[in-house]
C-alpha positions as CSV (number, residue, x, y, z in Angstrom):
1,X,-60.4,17.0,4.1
2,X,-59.2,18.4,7.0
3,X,-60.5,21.4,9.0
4,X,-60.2,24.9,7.7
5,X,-57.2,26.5,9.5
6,X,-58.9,29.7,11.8
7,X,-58.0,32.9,10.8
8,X,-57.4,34.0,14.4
9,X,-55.2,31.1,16.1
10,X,-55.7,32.6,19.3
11,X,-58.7,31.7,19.2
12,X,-58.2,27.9,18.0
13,X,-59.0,25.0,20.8
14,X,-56.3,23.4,21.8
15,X,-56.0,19.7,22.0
16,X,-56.5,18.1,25.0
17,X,-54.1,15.7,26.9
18,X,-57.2,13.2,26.4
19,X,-57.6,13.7,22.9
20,X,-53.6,13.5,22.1
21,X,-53.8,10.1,24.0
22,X,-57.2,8.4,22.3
23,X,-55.6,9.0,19.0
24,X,-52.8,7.2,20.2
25,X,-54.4,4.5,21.2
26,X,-56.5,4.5,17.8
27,X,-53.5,4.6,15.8
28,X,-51.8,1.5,18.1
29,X,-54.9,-0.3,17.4
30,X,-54.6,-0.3,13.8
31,X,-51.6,-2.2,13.8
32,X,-51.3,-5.6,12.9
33,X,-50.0,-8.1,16.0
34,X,-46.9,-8.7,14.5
35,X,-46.4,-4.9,13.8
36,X,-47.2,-4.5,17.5
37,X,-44.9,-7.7,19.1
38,X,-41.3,-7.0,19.2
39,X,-39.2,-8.6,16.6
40,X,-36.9,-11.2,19.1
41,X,-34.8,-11.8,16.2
42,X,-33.2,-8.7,16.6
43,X,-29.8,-8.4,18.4
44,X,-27.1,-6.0,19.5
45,X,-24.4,-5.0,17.7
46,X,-21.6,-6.6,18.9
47,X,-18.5,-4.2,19.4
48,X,-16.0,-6.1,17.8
49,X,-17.8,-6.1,14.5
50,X,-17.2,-2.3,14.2
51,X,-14.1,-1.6,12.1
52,X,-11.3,-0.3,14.2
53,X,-9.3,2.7,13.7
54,X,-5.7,1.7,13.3
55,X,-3.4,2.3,16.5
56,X,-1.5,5.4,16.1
57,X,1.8,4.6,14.2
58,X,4.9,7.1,14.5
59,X,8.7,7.8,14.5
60,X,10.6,4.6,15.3
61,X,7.6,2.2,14.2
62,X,9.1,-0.5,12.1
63,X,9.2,0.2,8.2
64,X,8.3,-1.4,4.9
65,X,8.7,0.1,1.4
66,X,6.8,-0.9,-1.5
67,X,7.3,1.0,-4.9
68,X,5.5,0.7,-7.8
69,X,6.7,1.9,-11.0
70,X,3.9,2.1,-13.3
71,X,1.6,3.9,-11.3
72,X,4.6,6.3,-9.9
73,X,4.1,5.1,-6.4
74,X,5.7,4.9,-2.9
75,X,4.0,2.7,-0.1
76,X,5.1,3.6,3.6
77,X,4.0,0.9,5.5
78,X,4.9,1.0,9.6
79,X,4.2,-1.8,12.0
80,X,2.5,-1.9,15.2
81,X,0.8,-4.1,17.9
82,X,2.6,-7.4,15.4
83,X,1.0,-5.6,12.3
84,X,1.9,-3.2,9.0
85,X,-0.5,-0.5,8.2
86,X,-0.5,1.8,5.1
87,X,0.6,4.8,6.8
88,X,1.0,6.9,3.3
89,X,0.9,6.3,-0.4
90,X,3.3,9.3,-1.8
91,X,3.7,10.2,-5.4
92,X,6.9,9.5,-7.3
93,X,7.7,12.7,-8.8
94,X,9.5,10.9,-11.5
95,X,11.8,7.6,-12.8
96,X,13.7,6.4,-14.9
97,X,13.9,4.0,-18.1
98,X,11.1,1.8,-18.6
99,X,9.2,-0.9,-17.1
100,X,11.9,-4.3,-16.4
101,X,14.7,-4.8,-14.2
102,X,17.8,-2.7,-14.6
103,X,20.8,-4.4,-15.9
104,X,23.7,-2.4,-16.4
105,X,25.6,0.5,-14.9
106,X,24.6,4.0,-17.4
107,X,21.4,2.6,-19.0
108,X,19.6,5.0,-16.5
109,X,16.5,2.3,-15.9
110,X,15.3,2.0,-12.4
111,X,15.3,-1.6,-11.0
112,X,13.0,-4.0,-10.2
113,X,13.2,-6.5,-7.4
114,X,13.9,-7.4,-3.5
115,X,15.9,-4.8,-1.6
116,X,17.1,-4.0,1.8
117,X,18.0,-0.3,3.2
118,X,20.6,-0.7,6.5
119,X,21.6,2.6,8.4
120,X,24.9,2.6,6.4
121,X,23.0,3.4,3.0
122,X,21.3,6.6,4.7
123,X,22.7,9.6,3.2
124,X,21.5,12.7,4.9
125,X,23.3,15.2,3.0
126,X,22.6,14.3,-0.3
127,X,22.9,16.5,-3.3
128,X,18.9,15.7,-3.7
129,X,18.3,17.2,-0.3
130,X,17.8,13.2,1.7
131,X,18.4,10.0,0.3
132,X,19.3,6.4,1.4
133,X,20.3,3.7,-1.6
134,X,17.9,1.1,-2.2
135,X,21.0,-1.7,-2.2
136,X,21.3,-2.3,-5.9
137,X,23.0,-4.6,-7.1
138,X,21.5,-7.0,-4.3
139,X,22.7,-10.4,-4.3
140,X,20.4,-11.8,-7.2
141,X,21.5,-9.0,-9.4
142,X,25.2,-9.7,-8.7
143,X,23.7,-13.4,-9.5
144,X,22.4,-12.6,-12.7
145,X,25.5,-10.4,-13.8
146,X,24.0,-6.9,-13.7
147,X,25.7,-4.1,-12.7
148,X,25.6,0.0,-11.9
149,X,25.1,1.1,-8.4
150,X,24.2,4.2,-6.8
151,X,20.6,3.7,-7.1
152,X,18.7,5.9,-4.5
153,X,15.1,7.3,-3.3
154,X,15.7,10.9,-2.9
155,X,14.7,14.7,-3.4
156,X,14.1,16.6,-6.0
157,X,12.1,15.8,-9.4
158,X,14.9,14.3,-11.7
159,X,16.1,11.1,-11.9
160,X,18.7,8.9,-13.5
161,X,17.4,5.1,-12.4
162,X,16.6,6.8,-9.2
163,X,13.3,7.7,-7.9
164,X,12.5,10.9,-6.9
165,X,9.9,12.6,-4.1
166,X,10.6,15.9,-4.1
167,X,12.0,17.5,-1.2
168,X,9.1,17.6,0.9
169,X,8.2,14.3,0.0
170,X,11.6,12.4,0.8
171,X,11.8,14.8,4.4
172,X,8.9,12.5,5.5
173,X,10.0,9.3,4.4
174,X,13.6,9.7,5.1
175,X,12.4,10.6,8.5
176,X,10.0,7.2,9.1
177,X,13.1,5.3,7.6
178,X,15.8,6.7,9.9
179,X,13.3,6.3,12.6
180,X,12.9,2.7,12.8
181,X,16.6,2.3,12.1
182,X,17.8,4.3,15.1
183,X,15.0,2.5,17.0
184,X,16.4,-0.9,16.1
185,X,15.3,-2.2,12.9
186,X,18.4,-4.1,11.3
187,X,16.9,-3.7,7.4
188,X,14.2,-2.2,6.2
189,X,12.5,-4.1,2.9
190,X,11.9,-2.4,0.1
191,X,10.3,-3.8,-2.4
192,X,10.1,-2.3,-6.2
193,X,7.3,-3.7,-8.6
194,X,7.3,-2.6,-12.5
195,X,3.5,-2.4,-11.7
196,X,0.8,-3.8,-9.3
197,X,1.3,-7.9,-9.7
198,X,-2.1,-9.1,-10.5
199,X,-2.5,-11.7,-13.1
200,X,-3.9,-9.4,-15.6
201,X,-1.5,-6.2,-15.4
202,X,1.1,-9.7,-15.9
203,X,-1.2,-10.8,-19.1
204,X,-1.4,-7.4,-20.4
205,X,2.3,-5.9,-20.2
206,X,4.0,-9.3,-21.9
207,X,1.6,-9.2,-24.5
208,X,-1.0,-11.8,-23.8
209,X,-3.6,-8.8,-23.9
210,X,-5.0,-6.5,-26.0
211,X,-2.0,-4.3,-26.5
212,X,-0.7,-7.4,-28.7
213,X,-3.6,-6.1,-31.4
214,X,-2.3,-3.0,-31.4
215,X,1.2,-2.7,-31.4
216,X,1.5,-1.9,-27.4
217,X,4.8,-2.1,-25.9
218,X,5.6,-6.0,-25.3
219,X,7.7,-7.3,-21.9
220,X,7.4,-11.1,-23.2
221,X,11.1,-11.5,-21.5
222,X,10.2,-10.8,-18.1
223,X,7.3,-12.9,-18.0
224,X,9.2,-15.7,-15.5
225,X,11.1,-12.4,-14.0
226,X,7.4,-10.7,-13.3
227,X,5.5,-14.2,-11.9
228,X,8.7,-14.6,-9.9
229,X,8.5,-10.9,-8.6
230,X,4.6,-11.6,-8.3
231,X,5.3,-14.9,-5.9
232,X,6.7,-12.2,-3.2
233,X,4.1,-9.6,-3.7
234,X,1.1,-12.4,-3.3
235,X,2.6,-13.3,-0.5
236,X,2.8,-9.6,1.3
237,X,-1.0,-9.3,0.4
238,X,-1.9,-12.6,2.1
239,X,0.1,-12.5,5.0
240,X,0.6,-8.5,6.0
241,X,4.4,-9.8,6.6
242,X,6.9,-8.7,3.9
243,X,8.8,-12.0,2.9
244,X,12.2,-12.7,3.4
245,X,14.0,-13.3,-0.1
246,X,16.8,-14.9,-1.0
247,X,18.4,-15.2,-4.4
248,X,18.9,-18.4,-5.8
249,X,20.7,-18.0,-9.0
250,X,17.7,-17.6,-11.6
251,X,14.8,-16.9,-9.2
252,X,14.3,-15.8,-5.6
253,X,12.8,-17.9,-2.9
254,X,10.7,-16.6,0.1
255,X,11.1,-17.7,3.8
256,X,13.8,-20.5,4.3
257,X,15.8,-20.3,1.4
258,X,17.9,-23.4,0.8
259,X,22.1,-23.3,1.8
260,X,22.7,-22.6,-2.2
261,X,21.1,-19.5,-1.9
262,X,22.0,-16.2,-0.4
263,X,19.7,-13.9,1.9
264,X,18.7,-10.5,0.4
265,X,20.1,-8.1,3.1
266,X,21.1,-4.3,3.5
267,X,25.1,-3.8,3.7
């Protein structure tokens, strides 16, 4: 137990300098050797194995687009130092028509697919505050016989195959969009998924999950349309570089498309 504290601690003894040291020394003493040797195996953090804040990215930065339907949305990714960063994921205030492609002019779905946004589909004075068409009907959709046009990301919160960001969301966009344009950028990709393309959102929507017990909505038709769509997402995820496409008739390939095929490009 220890001492009893004094009443008066004016009147306590204060420790010496001696005394503070001795029990220093009998505490070191009580260690084991290897408590007391230093551990060699120890080594400095080297500074490249800190994670790096990401350079800054701004106005004029190169652009990629990546929309996903399902979970309402909008990826803006900008490019810098050879590199794409996830400068903002903004929330699509609403679209149209159900998950698959669109195929027709009037049935008010939203596509799915490969697209390319030029300076000539900027539309700055839009009835939705900013837009700029997404370049539907690209060249596999004119492939595959579909038709409709018109197809935009804009303001506003209503949509008729389009999607919509709200004003203040499409200001921003539209603005990172022109941006890289005016700064150079021939086309900007924009890519639009019906949902995130793993394997098992695949296996669930066409009804090789559990939604095929209970009566869940079943996409069995897009299932070559969705691993197709899937080939050009993978490779996005594994290489950081959005993927050129071209349409070949059926399917699109990635990269060097052969001379049959056409190149996926704004107008």
């Amino acid at each position: 137990m220890p001492p009893p504290r004094p009443r008066d601690l004016s009147g306590a003894e204060a420790p010496t300098t001696q005394g503070l040291l001795d029990s220093a020394t009998q505490a070191a003493s009580s260690l084991t050797p290897g408590a007391r040797a230093p551990d060699t195996t120890l080594q400095p953090t080297q500074e490249e194995s800190f994670q790096q804040p990401p350079p800054k990215l701004g106005m004029g930065d190169p652009v990629f687009v990546r929309i996903f339907k399902q979970e309402g949305q909008l990826e803006l990714w900008l490019k810098k130092n050879g590199k794409y960063f996830l400068y903002k994921t903004f929330p699509i205030c609403k679209w149209s028509g159900r998950l698959g492609p669109k195929e027709k002019e009037a049935d008010y779905q939203s596509p799915e697919g490969f697209y390319s946004v030029s300076a000539r589909q900027l539309n700055p004075h839009s009835n939705y505050h900013r837009a700029f068409n997404v370049g539907y009907p690209n060249a596999f959709d004119k492939q595959n016989g579909r038709t409709g046009g018109l197809v935009m990301v804009h303001g506003a919160c209503k949509s008729v195959g389009c999607f919509a960001m709200t004003d203040r969301g499409i200001e921003e966009i539209y603005g990172f969009v022109e941006g890289a344009l005016r700064a150079g950028q021939r086309d900007i990709s924009v890519h639009i998924f019906p949902f995130r393309m793993t394997e098992a959102n695949i296996v669930k929507e066409t009804g090789g999950g559990w939604l095929a017990f209970v009566g869940g909505p079943n996409y069995t038709q897009w299932n070559n349309f969705w691993r197709n769509l899937k080939q050009g997402y993978d490779l996005f995820e594994q290489n950081g570089e959005p993927p050129v496409a071209f349409a070949c008739g059926d399917h699109y390939e990635f990269g060097n498309g052969p001379a049959s095929c056409k190149r996926v490009a704004g107008w």
